[in-house]
Steps between C-alpha positions, in 0.01 A plus 500: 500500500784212499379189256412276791746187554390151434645280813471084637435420856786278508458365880354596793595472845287570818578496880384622804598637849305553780364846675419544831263815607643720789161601549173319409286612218163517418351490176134376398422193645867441583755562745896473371778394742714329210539387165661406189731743274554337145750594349509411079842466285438469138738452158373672178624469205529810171490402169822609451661213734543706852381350776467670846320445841205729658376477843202601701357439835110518644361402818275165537227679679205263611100631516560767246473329156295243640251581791363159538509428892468157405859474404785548710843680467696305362226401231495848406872506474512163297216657244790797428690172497346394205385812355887555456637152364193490240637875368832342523431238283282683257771754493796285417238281234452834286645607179734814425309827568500818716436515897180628475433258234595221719265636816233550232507168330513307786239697675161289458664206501635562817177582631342200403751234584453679890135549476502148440621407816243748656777751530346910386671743261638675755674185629573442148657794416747478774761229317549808198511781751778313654706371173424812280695722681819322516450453148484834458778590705729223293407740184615805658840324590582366188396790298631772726251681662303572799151427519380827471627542148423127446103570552541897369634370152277188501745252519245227579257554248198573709217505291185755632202254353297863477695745391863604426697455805834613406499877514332449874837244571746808340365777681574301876734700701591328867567690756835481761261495842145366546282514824432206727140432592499369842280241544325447837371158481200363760712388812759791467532700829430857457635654823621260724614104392395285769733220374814677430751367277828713639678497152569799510288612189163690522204321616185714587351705190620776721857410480485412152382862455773652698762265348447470142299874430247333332196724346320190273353268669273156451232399730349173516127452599323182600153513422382512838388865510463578838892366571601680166346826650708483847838373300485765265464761783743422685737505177364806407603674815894372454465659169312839617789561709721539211484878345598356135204412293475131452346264238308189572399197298189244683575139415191262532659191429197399336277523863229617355230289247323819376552859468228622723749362816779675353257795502442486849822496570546850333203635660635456799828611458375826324243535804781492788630842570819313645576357170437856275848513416526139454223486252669800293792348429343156362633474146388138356330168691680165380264238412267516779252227351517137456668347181230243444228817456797802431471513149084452454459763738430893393747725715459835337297606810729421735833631260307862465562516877814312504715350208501099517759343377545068412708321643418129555284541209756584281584090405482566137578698169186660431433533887526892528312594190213289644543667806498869327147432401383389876665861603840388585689792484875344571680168487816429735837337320692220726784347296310128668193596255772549236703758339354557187149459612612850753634638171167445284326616754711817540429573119125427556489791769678760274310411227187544643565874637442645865344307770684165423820437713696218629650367809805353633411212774692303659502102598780541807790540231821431641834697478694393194363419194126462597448865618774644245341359172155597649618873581591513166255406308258731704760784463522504137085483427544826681325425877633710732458267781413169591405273793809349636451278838803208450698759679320556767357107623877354390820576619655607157760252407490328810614118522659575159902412406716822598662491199153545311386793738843678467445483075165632527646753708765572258288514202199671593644766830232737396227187582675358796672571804636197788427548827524218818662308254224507285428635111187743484335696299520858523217709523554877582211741525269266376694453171711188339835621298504258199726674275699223523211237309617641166766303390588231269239228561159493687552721831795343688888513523563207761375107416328272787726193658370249312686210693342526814128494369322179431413411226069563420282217507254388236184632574 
């Protein structure tokens, strides 16, 4: 273990650009045609005088962190709004100490300056997600390293509040490929796409299938059990055609207010000779209940048939060992709950022995920074595959500078390959090459075009 460094937040600069769906998206009580990426900038300082930049970038994804139907887009986007300038300023207003320290010490009273605007943890939590990785990735620049060895030597100080983390942190070893979990969201066609977009890239689960080689996949469910039923036969008879074994996740979106629904749902499924195979290759449900009753409700029934995982729930610190002793059996990392909360976490499951796992989700990443800081974080907890969707409803890097596409290109070939003019990502059988990620700095070769992004309002 590396003594961790003490660093300053010496500014911080946020902007945005906008992102516009190829293909609309379904999600909860939400359906995503556009939004928002933010993309942060910030100045640290060491205590030996260097100074050096970071950057980081995370979608501003409306009816996730905040369900409330009450509020519209944009309100959701201006609570991220806020959630970031009030880390920001608490950030830049702190004294000498480590990255972790600064996430840490910050932590409740960033909590409470949003809750007091009605604004929830997981809202909250967003602003740090968002700043702590470029802070992170400003440490790894000036000191030399990548951000594997930054997190495998301890660089930032984390601090496991119940036991030793650090020989969990040295013992990491990333991997140079990870799977991609397709995820088939509520309005996805399966076979045939009566709206067709004619871009050229996959549309149908069926294409996606024959053009990516995928074998993990994500299915989201609605609730509404006799629709669920239909949609998940007709997706299970795309997959049956395949002779590969596959591996599904069920996504409830919190759709259900008990478990007994959730329940149903299984019985059903497990009943259905059409969906044997289906039901076989279920590894883990993601948050299926309601976060307003998630963590007062007692899941071990439902995890001894299948493993439940939070989610949504997951808006605070001591979130998953609360949910360990409702019969959670897993907890899912997104770099927008934060970094080192998905690292804690990580160390919580391999602690605690067999039956605990994690999960890489994903909130539409985009190509560039977003989904390359997110793949490797995931990677280097050791999860061998992760939901990744930004690919599929966006156009990788389209709308983007050419010069910017071309250096992402450059730096990351193994990630990324242009095609119609375009910058993709690059998914063969089913996998992601990332050997690339590990290099000097947090997961990327290539910086954003700053000068054509606007500059993000206060929230």
């Amino acid at each position: 273990m590396s003594e961790p460094t003490q660093l300053t937040v010496c500014d911080v600069q946020l902007y945005e650009r906008d992102v516009t769906l190829r293909m609309p998206f379904r999600f909860g009580v939400v359906t995503l045609r556009e939004s928002p990426q933010v993309f942060a900038k910030v100045r640290i300082r060491l205590a030996d005088g260097r100074e050096g930049w970071g950057h980081s970038a995370e979608m501003l994804a409306p009816k996730w962190f905040d369900k409330n139907l009450e509020l519209s887009n944009e309100d959701n986007f201006d609570q991220l709004r806020h959630a970031l300038t009030t880390a920001a300023t608490l950030y830049k207003g702190s004294d000498p100490t480590t990255a972790f320290g600064l996430f840490r010490g910050n932590y409740d009273e960033q909590v409470r300056i949003c809750d007091a605007r009605g604004d929830g943890s997981l809202v909250a939590c967003y602003g740090p997600a968002v700043l702590d990785r470029a802070i992170l990735d400003a440490l790894c620049r000036l000191q030399g390293v990548s951000f594997y060895k930054a997190v495998q030597a301890n660089l930032p100080g984390i601090v496991g509040e119940e036991f030793d983390i650090n020989p969990f942190l040295s013992a990491l070893r990333p991997s140079t490929h990870i799977h991609a979990r397709h995820t088939v969201g509520m309005v996805d066609p399966i076979r045939e796409n009566p709206e067709p977009v004619g871009d050229g890239l996959p549309e149908t689960l069926q294409e996606v299938i024959a053009t990516y080689g995928h074998r993990y996949f994500k299915i989201k469910v609605c609730g509404d059990l006799e629709e669920d039923v239909q949609r998940l036969q007709d997706i299970a008879s795309v997959l049956d055609d395949s002779p590969n074994e596959y591996v599904i996740s069920l996504d409830g979106n919190e759709q259900y207010n008990d478990v007994a629904g959730v329940m149903e749902l299984l019985d059903r499924i497990e009943g259905d000779a059409a969906l044997n195979r289906f039901n076989n290759s279920i590894l883990f449900i993601e948050q299926p209940i309601s976060r307003a009753v998630a963590l007062d409700v007692d899941v071990a029934a439902l995890s001894a048939r299948k493993p439940v995982i939070l989610d949504e729930s997951d808006g605070f610190l001591g979130a998953f060992p609360r949910g360990r002793e409702l019969g959670y059996r897993g907890v899912s990392s997104k770099t927008c709950k934060g970094l080192y909360k998905s690292i804690l976490n990580a160390a919580r499951c391999n602690h605690w022995g067999e039956g605990y796992f994690m999960t890489g989700e994903d909130l539409t990443t985009q190509a560039g920074l977003g989904v390359q800081q997110d793949l490797a974080l995931v990677n280097l907890l050791g999860i061998t595959h992760v939901e990744r969707n930004g690919h599929h409803y966006v156009n990788g890097m389209n709308g983007v500078p050419g010069a910017e596409q071309a250096a992402f290109c450059s730096a990351h070939p193994d990630m990324y390959h242009s095609a119609d003019g375009v910058a993709r990502l690059q998914i063969s059988d089913g996998q992601i090459a990332i050997g690339s990620l590990d290099a000097v700095g947090f997961a990327y070769g290539a910086v954003p075009d700053f000068s054509v992004m606007r500059e993000m309002a206060n929230g």
